[in-house]
C-alpha positions in Angstrom: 0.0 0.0 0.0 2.9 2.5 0.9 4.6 1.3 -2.4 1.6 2.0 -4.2 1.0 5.6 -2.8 4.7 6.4 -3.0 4.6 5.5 -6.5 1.4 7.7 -7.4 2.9 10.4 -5.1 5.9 10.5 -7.9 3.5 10.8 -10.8 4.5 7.5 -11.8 1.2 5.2 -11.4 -1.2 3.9 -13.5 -5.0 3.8 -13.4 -4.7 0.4 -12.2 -2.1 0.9 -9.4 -4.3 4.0 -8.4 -7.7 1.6 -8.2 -5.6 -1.0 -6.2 -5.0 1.9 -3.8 -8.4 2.8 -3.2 -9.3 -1.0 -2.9 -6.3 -0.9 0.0 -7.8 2.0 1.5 -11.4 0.5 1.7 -10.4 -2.6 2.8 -8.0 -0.6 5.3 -10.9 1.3 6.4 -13.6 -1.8 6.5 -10.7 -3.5 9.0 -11.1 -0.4 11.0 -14.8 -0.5 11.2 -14.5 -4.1 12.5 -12.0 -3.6 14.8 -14.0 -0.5 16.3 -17.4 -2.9 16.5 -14.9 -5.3 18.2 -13.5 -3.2 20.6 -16.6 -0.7 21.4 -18.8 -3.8 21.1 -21.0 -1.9 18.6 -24.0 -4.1 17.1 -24.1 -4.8 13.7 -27.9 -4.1 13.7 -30.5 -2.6 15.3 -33.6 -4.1 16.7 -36.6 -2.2 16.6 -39.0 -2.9 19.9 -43.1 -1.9 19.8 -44.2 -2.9 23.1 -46.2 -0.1 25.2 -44.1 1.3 28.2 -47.3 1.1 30.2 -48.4 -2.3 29.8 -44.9 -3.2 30.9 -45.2 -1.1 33.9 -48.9 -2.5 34.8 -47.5 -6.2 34.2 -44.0 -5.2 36.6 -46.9 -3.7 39.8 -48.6 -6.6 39.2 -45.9 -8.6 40.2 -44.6 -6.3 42.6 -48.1 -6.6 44.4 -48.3 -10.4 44.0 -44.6 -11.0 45.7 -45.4 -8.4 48.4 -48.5 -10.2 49.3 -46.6 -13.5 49.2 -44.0 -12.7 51.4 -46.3 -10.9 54.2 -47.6 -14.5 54.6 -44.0 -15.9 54.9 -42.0 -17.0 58.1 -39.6 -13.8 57.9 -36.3 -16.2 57.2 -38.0 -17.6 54.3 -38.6 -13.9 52.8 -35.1 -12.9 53.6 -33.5 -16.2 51.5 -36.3 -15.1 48.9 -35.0 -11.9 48.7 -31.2 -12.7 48.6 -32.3 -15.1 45.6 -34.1 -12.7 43.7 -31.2 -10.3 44.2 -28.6 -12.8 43.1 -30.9 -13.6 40.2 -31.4 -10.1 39.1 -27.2 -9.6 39.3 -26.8 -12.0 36.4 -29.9 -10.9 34.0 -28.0 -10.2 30.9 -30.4 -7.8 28.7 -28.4 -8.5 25.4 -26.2 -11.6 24.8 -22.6 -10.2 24.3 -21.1 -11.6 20.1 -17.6 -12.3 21.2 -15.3 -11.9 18.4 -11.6 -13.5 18.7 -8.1 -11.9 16.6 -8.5 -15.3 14.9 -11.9 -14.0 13.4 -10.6 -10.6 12.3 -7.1 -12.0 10.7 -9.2 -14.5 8.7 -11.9 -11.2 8.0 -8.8 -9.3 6.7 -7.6 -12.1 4.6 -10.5 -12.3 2.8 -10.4 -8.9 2.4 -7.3 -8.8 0.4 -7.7 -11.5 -1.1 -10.5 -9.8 -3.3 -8.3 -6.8 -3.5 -5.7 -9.1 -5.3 -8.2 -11.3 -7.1 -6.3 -14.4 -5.7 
């Protein structure tokens, strides 16, 4: 790529070495992009969500009310290991399941990558 660009710097390129450097500088940049979705853990797509705030809210005092009732009629020990197992429950509630993406998958990413930049 630096051969390329030192080349076209000089005035001595061709149309074809100046195309090959703008496929290095795409695939350069679409590594980049990877690596940043990698790193800052950015989604590749978005997931579009209809459900009514409220009815969610009414559903969650429902609950609240029915476990509030519940534990009134428990022995008080029985509430408090209730309590510590909702709370160790609620600690590990993942929201979104984490894509975990090893080096191993972006070298082979960047391989393919230039291998369509040089046709091999």
């Amino acid at each position: 790529m630096e051969a390329l660009f030192d080349k076209l710097e000089a005035g001595g390129g061709t149309k074809t070495d100046e195309d090959s450097l703008l496929k290095y500088f795409n695939t350069y940049i679409l590594t980049l992009e990877k690596w940043s979705k990698y790193i800052d853990k950015v989604a590749d797509y978005t997931v579009e969500t209809n459900i009514n705030v409220t009815v969610i809210e009414d559903q969650m005092s429902v609950v609240r009310e029915a476990v509030y009732e519940i534990m009134r009629e428990m022995e008080p020990t029985m509430a408090v290991k209730f309590l510590e197992k909702l709370d160790n429950k609620m600690k590990t509630l993942q929201y979104k399941q984490e894509r975990k993406m090893s080096l191993r998958d972006i070298g082979s990413d960047v391989q393919v990558l230039t291998a369509r930049i040089t046709g091999d």
